[in-house]
Backbone as CSV, one residue per row, in Angstrom:
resi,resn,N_x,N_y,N_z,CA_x,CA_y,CA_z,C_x,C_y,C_z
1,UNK,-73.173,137.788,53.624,-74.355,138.482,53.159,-74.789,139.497,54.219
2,UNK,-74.797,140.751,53.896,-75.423,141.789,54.932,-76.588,141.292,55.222
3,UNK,-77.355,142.230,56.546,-78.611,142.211,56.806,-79.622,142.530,55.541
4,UNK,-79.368,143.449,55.090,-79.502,144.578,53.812,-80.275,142.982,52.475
5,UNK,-79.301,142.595,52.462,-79.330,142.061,51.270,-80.522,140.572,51.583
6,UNK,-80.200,139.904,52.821,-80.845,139.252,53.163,-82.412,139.662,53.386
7,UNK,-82.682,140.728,53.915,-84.244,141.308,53.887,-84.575,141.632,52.508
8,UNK,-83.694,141.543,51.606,-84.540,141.443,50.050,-84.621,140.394,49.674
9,UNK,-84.089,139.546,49.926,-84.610,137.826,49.521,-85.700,137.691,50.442
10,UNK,-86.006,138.346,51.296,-87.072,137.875,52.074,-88.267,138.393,51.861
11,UNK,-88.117,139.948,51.228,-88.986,140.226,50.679,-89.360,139.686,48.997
12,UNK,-88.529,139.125,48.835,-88.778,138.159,46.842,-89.583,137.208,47.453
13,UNK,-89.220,136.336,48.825,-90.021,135.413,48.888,-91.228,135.754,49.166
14,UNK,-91.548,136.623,50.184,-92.544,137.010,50.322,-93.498,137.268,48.732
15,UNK,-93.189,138.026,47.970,-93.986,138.528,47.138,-94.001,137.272,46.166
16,UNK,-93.272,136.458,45.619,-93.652,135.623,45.125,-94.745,134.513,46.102
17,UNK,-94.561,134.180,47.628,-95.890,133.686,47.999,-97.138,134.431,47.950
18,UNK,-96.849,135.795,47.676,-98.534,136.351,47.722,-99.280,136.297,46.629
19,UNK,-98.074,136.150,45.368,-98.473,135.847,43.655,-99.363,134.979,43.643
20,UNK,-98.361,133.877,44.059,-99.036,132.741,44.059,-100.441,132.967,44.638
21,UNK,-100.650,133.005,46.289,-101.855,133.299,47.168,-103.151,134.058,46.014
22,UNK,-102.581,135.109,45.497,-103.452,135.487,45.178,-104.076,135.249,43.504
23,UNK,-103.327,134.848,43.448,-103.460,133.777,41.519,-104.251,132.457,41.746
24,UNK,-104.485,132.078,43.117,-105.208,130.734,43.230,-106.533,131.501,43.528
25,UNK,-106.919,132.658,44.431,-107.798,133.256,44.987,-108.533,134.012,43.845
26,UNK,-107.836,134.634,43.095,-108.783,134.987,41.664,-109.355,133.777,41.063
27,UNK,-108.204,133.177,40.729,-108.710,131.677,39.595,-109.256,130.595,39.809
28,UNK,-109.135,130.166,41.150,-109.620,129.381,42.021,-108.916,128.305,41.902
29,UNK,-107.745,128.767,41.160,-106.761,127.652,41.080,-104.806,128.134,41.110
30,UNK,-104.076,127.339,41.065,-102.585,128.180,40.362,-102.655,128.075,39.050
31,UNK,-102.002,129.145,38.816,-101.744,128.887,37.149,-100.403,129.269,37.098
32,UNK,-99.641,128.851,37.762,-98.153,128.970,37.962,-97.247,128.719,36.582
33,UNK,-97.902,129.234,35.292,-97.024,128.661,33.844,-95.416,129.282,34.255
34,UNK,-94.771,130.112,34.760,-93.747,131.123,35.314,-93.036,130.359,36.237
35,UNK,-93.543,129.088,36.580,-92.501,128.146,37.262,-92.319,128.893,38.719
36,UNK,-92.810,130.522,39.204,-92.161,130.762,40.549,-91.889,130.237,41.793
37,UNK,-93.007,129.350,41.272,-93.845,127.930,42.796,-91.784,127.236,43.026
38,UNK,-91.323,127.349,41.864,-89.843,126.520,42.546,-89.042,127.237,42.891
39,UNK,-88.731,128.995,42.978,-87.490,129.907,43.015,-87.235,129.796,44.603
40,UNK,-88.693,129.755,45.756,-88.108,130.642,46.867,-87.038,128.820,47.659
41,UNK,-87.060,127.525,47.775,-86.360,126.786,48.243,-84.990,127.528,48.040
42,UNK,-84.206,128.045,46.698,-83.281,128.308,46.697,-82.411,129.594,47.374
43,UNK,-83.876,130.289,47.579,-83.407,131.938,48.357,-83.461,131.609,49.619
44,UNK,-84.362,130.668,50.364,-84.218,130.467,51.772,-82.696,129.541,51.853
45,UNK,-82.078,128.869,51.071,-81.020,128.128,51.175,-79.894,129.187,51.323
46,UNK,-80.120,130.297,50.440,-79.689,131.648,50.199,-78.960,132.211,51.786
47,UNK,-79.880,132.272,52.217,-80.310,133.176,52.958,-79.934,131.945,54.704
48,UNK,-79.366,131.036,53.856,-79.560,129.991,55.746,-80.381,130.079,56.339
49,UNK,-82.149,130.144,55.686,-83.450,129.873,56.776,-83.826,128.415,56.115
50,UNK,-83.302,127.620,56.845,-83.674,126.377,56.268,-85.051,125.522,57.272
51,UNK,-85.609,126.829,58.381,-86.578,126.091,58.531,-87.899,126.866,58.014
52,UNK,-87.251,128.037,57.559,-88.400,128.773,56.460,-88.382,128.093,55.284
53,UNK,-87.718,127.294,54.482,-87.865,126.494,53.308,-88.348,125.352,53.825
54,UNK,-88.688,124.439,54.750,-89.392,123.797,55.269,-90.851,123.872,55.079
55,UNK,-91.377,125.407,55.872,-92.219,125.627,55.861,-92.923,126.268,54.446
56,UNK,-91.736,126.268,54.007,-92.588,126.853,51.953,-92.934,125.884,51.848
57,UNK,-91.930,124.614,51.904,-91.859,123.291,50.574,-93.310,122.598,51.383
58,UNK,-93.924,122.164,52.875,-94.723,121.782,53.406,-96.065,122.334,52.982
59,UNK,-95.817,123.504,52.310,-97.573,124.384,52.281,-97.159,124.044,50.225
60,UNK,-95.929,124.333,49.808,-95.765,123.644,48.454,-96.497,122.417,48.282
61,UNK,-96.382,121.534,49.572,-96.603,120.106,48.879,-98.002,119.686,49.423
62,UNK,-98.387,120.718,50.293,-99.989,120.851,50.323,-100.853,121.303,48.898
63,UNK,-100.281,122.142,48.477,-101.141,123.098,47.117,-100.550,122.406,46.194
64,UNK,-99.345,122.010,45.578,-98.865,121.311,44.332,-98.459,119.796,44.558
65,UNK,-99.675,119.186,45.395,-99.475,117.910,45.629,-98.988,116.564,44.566
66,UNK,-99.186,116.697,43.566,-99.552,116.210,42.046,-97.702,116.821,41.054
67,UNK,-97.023,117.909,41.650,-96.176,118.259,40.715,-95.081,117.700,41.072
68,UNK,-93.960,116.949,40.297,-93.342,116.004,40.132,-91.939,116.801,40.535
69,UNK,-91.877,118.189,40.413,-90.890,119.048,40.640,-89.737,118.959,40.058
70,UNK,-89.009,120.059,39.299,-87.298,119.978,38.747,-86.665,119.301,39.146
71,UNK,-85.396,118.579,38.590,-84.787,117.770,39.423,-83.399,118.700,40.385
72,UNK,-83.213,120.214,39.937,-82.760,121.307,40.857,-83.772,121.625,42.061
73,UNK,-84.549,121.594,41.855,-86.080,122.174,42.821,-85.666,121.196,44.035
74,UNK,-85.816,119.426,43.697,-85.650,118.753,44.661,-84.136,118.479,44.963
75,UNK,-83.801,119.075,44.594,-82.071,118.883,44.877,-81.934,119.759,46.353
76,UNK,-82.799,120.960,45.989,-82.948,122.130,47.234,-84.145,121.670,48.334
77,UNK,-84.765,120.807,48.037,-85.498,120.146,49.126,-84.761,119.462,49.987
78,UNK,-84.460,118.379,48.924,-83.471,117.407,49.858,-81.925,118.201,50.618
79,UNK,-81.432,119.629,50.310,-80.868,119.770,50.990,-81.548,120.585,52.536
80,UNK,-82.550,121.443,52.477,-83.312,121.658,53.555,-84.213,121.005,53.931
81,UNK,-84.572,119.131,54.183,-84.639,118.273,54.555,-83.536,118.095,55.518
82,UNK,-82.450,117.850,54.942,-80.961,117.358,55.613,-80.404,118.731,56.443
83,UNK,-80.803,119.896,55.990,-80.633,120.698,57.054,-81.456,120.840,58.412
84,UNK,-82.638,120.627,58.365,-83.468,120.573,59.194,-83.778,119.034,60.308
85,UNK,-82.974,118.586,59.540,-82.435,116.870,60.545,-83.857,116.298,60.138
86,UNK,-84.540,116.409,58.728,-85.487,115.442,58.410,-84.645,114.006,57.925
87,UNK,-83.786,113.461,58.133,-82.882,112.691,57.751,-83.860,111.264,56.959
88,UNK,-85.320,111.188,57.324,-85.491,109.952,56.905,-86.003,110.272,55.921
89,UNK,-86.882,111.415,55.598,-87.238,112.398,54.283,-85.878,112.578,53.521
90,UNK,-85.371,112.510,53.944,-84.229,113.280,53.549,-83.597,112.432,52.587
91,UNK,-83.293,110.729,52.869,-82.630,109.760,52.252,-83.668,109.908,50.573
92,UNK,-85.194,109.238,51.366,-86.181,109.287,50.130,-85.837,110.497,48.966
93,UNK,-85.740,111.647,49.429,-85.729,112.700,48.620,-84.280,112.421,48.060
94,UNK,-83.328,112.064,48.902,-82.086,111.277,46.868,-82.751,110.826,46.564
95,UNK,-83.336,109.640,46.643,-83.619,108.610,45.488,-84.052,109.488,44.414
96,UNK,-85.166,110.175,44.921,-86.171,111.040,43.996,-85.425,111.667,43.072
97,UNK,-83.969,112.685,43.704,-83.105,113.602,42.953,-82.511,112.705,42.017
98,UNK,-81.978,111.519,42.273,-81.405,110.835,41.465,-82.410,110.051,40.201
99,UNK,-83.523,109.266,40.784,-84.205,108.989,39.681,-85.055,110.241,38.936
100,UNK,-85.242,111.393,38.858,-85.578,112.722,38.353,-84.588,112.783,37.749
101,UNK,-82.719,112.978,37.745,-81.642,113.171,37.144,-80.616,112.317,37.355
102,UNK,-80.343,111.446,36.706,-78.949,110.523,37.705,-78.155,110.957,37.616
103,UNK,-77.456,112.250,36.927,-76.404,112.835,36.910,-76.119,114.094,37.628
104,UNK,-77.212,114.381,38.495,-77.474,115.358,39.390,-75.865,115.499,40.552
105,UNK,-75.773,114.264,41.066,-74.939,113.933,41.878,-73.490,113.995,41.671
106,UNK,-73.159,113.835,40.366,-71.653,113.936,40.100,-71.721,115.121,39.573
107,UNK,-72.515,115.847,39.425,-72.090,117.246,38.418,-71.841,117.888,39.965
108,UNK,-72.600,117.429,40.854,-72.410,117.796,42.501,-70.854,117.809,43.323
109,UNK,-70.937,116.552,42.703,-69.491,116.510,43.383,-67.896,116.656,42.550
110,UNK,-68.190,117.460,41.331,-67.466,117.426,40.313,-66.705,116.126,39.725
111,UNK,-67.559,115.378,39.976,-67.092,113.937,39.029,-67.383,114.213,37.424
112,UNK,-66.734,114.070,36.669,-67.021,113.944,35.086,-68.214,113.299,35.039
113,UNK,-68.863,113.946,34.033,-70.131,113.224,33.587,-70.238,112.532,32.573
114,UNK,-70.365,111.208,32.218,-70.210,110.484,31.654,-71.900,109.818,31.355
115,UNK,-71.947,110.033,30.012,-73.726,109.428,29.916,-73.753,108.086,30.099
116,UNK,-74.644,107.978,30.336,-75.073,106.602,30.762,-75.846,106.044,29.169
117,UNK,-75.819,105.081,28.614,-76.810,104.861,27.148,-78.217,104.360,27.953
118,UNK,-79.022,104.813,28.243,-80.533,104.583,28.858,-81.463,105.472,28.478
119,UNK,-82.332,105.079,29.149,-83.764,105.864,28.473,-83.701,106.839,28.851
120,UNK,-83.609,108.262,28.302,-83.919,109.196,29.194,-85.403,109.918,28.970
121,UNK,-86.305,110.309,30.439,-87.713,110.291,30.159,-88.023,111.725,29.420
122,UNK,-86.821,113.233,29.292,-87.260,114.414,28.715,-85.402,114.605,28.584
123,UNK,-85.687,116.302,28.780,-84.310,116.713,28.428,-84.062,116.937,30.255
124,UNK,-85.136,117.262,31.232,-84.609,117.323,32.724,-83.772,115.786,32.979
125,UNK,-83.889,114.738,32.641,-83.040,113.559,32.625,-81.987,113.335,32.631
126,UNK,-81.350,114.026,31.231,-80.226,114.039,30.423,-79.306,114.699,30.962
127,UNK,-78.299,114.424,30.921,-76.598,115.048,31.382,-76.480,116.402,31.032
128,UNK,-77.039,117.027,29.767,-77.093,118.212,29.453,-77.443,119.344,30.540
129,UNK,-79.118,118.475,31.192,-79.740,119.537,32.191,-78.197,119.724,33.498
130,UNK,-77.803,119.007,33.666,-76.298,119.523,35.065,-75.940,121.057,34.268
131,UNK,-75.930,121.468,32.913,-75.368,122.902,32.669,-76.145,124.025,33.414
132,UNK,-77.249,123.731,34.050,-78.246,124.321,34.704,-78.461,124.678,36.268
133,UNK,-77.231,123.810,36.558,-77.126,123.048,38.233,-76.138,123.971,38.979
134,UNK,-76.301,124.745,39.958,-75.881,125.825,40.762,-75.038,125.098,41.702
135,UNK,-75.179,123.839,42.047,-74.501,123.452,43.776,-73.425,122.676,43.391
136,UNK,-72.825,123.097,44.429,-71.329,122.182,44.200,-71.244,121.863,45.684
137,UNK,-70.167,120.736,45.847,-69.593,119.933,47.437,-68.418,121.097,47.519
138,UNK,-68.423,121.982,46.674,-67.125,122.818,47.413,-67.181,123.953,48.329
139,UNK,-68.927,124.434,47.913,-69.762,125.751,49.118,-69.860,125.155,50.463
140,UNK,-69.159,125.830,51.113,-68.476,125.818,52.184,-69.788,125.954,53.229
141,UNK,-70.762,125.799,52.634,-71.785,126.540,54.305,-72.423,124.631,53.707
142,UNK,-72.144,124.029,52.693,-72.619,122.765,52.636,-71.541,121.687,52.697
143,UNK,-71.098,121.663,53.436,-70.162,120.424,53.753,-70.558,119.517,54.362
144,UNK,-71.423,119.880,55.620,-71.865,118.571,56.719,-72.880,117.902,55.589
145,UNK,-73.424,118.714,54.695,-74.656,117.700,53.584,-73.883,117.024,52.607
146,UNK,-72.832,117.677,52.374,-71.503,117.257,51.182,-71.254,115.822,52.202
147,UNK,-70.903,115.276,53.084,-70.550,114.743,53.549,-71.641,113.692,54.106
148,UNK,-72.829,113.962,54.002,-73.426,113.065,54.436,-74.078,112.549,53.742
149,UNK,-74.265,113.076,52.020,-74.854,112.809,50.603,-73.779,111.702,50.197
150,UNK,-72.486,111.934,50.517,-71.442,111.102,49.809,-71.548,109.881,50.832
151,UNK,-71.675,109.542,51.935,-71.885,108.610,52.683,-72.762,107.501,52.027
152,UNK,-74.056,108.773,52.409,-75.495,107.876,51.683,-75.831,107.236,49.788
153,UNK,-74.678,107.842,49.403,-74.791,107.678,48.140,-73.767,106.219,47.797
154,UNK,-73.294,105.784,48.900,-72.324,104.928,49.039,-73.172,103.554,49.772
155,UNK,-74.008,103.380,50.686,-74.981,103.133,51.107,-75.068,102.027,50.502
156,UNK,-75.196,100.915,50.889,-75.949,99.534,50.021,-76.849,99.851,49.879
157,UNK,-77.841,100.164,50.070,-79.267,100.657,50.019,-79.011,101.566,48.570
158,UNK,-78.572,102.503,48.835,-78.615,102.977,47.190,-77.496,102.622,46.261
159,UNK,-76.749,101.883,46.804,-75.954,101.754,45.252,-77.169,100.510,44.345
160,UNK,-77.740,99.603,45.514,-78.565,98.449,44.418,-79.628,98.857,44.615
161,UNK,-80.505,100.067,44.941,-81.261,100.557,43.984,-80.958,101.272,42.611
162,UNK,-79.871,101.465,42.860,-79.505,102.842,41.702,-79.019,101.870,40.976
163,UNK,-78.404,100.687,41.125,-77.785,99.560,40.013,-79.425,99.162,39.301
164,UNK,-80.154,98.888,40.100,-81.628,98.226,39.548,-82.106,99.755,38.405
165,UNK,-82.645,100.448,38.749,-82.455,101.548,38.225,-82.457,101.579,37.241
166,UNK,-80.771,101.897,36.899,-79.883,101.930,36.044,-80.159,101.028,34.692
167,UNK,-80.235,99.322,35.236,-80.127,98.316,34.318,-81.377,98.390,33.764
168,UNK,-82.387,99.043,34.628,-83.905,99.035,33.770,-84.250,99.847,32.630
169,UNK,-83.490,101.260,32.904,-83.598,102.122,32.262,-82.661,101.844,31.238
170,UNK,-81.394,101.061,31.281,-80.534,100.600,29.736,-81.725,99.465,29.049
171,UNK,-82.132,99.151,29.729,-82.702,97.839,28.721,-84.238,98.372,27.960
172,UNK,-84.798,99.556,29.067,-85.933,100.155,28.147,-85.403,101.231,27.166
173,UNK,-84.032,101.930,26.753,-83.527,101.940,25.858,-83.065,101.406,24.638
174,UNK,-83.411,99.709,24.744,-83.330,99.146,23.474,-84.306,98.344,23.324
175,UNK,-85.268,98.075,24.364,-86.284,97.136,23.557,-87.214,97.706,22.845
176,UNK,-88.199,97.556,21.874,-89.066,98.121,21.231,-90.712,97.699,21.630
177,UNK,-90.405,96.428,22.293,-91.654,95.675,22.089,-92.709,96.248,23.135
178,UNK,-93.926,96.612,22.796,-94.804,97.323,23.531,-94.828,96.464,24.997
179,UNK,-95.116,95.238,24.828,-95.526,94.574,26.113,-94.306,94.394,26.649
180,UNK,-92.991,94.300,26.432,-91.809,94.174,27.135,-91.187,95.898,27.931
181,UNK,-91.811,97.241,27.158,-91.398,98.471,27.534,-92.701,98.374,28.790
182,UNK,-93.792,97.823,28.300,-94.864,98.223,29.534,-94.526,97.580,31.223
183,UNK,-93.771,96.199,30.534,-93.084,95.760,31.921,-92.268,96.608,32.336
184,UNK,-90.977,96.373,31.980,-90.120,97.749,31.965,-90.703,99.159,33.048
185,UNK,-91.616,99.791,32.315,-92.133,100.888,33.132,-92.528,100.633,34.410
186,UNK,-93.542,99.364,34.957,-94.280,99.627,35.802,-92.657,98.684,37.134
187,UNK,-91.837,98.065,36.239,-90.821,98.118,37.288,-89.927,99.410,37.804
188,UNK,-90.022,99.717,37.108,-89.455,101.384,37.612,-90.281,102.194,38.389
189,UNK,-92.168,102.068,38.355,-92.776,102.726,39.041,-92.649,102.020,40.633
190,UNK,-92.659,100.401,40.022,-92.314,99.844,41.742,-91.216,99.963,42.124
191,UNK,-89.612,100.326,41.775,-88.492,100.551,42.482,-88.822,102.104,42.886
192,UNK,-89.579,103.118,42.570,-89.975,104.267,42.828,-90.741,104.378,43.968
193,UNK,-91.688,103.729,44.340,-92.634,103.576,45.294,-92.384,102.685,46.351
194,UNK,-91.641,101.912,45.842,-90.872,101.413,47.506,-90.436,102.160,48.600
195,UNK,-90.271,102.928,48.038,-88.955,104.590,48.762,-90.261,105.550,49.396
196,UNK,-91.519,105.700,48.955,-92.260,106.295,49.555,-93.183,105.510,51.095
């Protein structure tokens, strides 16, 4: 990437933070319907300033404390986490990528995607959303994360969370019964919140 080209991603980011800045300062709030609040993680990844995407996603998660984020959005967190040697943020933020998309990870590492029969909570869930998914283990400026995602994804720690997971989300796929789905849920909110 020239110099050239890189000072225009820097100027996109820029102007999309002043949108924002100044869309909260009129309204007294964001009204971010345009989704921009998620584009610049991917231009600083762009661009190899991974401690300028730091400093977006930190003032991000000051102002959009409450937003649950794409499961691409945090895919680009958790990799400028792991670039920036936040390594213990860094683990938490899979879980997150994975319970946000569980198929995030093999469309990653070009494993076939194979659905899983479980609940899925929208269409960001579903195997479909990977047609959407930009990163691969084969971009060459991500290997040391290629390599240290496949480690951690291997991990006792996450294979039996991701097995627990997994079996919760098949079984709230077939039960119907209100008080058996309400269990169901709030075990998934506690395998979720353990990690925080």
């Amino acid at each position: 990437m020239t110099p050239r080209q890189i000072e225009k991603i820097k100027k996109k980011i820029r102007s999309i933070r002043a949108t924002l800045v100044a869309e909260k300062r009129k309204f007294g709030c964001f009204d971010d319907s345009r989704g921009l609040r998620y584009v610049p993680p991917g231009l600083f990844i762009k661009i190899n300033d991974f401690k300028g995407g730091l400093t977006y996603l930190n003032w991000f998660e000051k102002n959009f404390s409450d937003d649950i984020g794409m499961p691409d959005f945090l895919f680009e967190w958790l990799i400028i986490l792991f670039k920036t040697k936040n390594i213990k943020k860094a683990e938490r933020k899979a879980f997150q990528v994975f319970f946000a998309n569980s198929y995030l990870f093999d469309k990653y590492f070009g494993r076939p995607i194979e659905p899983i029969e479980k609940y899925e909570y929208s269409n960001l869930t579903s195997p479909e959303f990977t047609e959407y998914f930009n990163y691969s283990s084969d971009q060459h400026e991500l290997a040391d994360f290629s390599d240290w995602l496949k480690a951690f994804e291997n991990s006792e720690q996450f294979v039996r969370i991701k097995d627990n997971y997994i079996m919760t989300t098949k079984k709230l796929k077939k039960v119907n019964d209100r008080e058996t789905r309400s269990f169901l849920f709030a075990h998934l909110k506690q395998i979720e919140s353990e990690l925080n």
